[in-house]
C-alpha positions as CSV (number, residue, x, y, z in Angstrom):
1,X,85.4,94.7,159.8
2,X,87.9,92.3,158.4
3,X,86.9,89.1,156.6
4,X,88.1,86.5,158.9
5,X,86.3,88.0,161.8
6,X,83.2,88.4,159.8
7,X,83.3,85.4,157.9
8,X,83.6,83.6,161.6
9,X,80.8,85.6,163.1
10,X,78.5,85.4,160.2
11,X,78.7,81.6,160.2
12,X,77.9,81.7,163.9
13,X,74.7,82.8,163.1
14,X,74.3,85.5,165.7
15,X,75.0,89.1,163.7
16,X,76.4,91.7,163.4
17,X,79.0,92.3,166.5
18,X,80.8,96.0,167.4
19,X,84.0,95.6,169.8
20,X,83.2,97.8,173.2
21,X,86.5,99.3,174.1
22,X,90.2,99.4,172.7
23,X,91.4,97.0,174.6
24,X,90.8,93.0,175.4
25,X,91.1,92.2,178.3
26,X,91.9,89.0,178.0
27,X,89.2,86.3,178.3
28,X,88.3,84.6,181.4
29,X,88.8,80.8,181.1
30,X,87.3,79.8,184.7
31,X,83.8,80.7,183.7
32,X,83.6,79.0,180.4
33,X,85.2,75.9,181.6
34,X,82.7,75.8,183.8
35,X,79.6,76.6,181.5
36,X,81.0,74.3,179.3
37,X,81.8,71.3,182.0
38,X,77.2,72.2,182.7
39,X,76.9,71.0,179.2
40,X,78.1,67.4,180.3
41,X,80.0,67.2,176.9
42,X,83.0,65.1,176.0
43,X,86.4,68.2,175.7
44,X,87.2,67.6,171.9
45,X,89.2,70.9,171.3
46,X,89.8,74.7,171.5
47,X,90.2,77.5,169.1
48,X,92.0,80.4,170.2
49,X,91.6,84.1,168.0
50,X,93.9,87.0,169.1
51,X,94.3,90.4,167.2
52,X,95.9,93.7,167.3
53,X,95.3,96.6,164.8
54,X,98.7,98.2,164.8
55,X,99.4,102.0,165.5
56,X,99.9,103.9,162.3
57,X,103.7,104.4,162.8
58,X,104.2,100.1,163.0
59,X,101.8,100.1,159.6
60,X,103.8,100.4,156.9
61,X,106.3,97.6,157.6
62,X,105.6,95.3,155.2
63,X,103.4,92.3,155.4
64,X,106.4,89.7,155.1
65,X,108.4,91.4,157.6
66,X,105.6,91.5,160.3
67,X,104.6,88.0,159.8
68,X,108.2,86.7,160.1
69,X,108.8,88.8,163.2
70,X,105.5,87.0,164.5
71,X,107.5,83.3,163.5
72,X,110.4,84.2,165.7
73,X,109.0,85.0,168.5
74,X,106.2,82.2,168.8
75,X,108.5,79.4,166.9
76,X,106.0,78.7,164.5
77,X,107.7,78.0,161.2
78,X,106.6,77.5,157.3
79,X,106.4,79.1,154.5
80,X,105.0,82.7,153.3
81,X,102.0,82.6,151.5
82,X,100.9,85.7,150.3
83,X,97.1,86.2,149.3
84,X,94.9,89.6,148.3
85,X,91.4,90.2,146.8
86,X,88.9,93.2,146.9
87,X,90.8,95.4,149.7
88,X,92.7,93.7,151.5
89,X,96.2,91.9,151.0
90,X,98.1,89.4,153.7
91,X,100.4,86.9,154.8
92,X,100.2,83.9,156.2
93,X,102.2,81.3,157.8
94,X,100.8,77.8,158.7
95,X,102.0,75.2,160.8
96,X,100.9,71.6,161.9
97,X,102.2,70.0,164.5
98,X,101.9,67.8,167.5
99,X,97.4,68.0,167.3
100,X,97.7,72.0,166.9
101,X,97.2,74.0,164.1
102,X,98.7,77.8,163.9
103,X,98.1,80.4,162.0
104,X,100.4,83.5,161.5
105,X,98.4,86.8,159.8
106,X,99.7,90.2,158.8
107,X,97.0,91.9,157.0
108,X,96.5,94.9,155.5
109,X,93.2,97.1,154.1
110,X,92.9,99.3,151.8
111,X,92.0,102.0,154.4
112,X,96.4,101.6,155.5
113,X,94.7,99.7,158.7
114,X,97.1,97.1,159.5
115,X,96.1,94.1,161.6
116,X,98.6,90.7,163.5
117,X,96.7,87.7,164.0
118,X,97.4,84.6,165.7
119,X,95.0,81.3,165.2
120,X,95.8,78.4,167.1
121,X,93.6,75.3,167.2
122,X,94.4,72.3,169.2
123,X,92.4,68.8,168.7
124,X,93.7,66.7,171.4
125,X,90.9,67.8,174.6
126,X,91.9,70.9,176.2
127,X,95.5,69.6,176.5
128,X,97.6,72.7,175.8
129,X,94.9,75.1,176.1
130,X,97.1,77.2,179.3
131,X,99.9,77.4,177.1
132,X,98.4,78.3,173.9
133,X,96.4,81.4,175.7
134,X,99.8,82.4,177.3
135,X,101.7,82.4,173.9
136,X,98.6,84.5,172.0
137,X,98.8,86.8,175.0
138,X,102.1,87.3,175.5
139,X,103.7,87.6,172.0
140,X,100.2,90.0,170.8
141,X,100.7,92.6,174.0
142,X,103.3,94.0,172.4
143,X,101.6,95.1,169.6
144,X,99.1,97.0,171.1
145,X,95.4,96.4,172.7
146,X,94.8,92.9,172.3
147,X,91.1,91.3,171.2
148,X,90.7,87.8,171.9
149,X,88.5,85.0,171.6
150,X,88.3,81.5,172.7
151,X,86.1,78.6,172.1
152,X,85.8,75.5,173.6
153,X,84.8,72.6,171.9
154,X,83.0,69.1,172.7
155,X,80.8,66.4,171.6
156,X,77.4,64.7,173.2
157,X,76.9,60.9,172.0
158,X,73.7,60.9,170.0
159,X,71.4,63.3,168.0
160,X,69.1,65.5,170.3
161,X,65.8,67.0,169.8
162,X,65.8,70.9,169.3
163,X,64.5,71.1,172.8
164,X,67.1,68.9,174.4
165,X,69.7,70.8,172.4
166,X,68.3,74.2,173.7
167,X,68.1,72.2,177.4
168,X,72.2,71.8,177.0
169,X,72.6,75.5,176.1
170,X,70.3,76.9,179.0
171,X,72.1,74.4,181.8
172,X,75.7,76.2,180.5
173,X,74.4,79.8,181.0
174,X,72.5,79.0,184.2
175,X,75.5,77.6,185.4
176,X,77.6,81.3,185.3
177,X,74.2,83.2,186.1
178,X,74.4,84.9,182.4
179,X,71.1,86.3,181.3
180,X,70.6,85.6,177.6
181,X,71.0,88.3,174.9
182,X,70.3,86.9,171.5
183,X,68.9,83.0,170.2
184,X,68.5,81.9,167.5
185,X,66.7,78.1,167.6
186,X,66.5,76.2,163.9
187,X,66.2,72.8,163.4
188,X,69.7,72.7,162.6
189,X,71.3,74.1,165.7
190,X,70.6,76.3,168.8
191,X,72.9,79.2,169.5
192,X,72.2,81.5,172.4
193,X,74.6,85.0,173.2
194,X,74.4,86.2,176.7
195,X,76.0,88.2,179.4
196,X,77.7,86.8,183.0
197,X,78.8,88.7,185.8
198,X,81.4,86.3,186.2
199,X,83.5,87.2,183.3
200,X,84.5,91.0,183.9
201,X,84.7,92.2,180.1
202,X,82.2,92.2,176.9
203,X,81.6,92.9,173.7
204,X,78.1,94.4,172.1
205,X,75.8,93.1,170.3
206,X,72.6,94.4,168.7
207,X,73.7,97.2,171.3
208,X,73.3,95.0,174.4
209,X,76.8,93.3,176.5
210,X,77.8,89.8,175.3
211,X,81.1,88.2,176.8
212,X,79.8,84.3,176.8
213,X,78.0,82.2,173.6
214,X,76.5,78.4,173.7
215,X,76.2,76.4,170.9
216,X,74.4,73.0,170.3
217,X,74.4,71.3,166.7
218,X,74.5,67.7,165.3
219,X,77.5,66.9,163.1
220,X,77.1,64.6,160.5
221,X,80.4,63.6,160.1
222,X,80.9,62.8,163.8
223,X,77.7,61.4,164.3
224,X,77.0,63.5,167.6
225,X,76.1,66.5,168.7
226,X,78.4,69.0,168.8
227,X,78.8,71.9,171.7
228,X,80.4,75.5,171.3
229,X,81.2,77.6,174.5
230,X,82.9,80.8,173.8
231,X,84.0,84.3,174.8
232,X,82.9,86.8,174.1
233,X,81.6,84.8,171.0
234,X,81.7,81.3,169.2
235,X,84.0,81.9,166.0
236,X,83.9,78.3,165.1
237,X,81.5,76.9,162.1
238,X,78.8,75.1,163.7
């Protein structure tokens, strides 16, 4: 699996995570709006994921070519950066604008598999949340089955106890009926993974369905607590 998925779902806590199926399905905002509006927390953010591994015939364009192709059709613009280590080598173009932050990724293994990427994080609420899913969506369906993940992010005043953190997580998967997979309680944060009806795709984990993930931690920096809701998992350092 490729570093910046693993590195994201490592940091999460929660495993190790196989995709189900070769396609995504795109996630399902109306249920994790509302397990995240059960939380009662302040919107602070989103993070948006989407990937495509490309058919062998599209993989050996090169890196620069796929990346810039990627810059014309979302009008994100900046420079190349090129980067490699142990396996793998890729290019990325960043941009910051407006309160979002995009990333561009063309990546390559050693294997030949070839993989598009498109990061987008936005910082002011959930302003520009529809839009940012609509780009990700449209510009990656053309390059083949689509895997995507979002998170939605927000803040509760105050610190909690580990049980009024694991109260928050419970009232967001009550509210979408899911039935919880995998927690993990420390007295640094409490993540729990679980499965809803109400959002019609998954992912597996430890061999059971996962499409929805709650996160509760306190952050130092912001002095408050801060809340995760993603699909089919958080992919956000908490």
């Amino acid at each position: 699996m490729r570093n910046w998925i693993r590195n994201g779902l490592w940091m999460a806590g929660i495993g190790c995570v196989l995709w189900a199926g070769a396609s995504v399905r795109a996630a399902v905002i109306s249920p994790v709006m509302t397990a995240f509006h059960a939380t009662q927390a302040r919107p602070a953010g989103f993070s948006i994921n989407g990937w495509v591994e490309l058919s062998s015939s599209s993989g050996s364009r090169s890196l620069r070519n796929i990346v810039q192709q990627l810059s014309r059709q979302t009008n994100i613009r900046g420079v190349v950066d090129f980067a490699q280590g142990i396996g793998y080598q890729k290019a990325v173009i960043r941009q910051k604008v407006a309160g979002f932050s995009s990333e561009l990724i063309a990546e390559r293994l050693a294997s030949g598999a070839t993989y598009v990427v498109i990061d987008r994080v936005g910082t002011q609420s959930f302003d520009g949340l529809d839009e940012s899913l609509g780009l990700v969506r449209h510009v990656l369906r053309d390059y083949g089955p689509l895997h995507l993940s979002v998170t939605l992010q927000g803040t509760l005043p105050g610190r909690l106890s580990t049980a009024q953190e694991k109260q928050v997580v419970d009232q967001a998967l009550r509210s979408i009926a899911a039935k919880s997979v995998n927690g993990i309680t420390t007295t640094h944060y409490v993540s729990v993974a679980g499965d809803s009806g109400f959002i019609h795709s998954h992912d597996v984990l430890q061999g059971h369905p996962v499409n929805i993930q709650v996160a509760v931690s306190y952050n130092t920096y912001l002095h408050a607590e801060q809340v995760d809701v993603g699909t089919p998992l958080v992919t956000v350092t908490y």
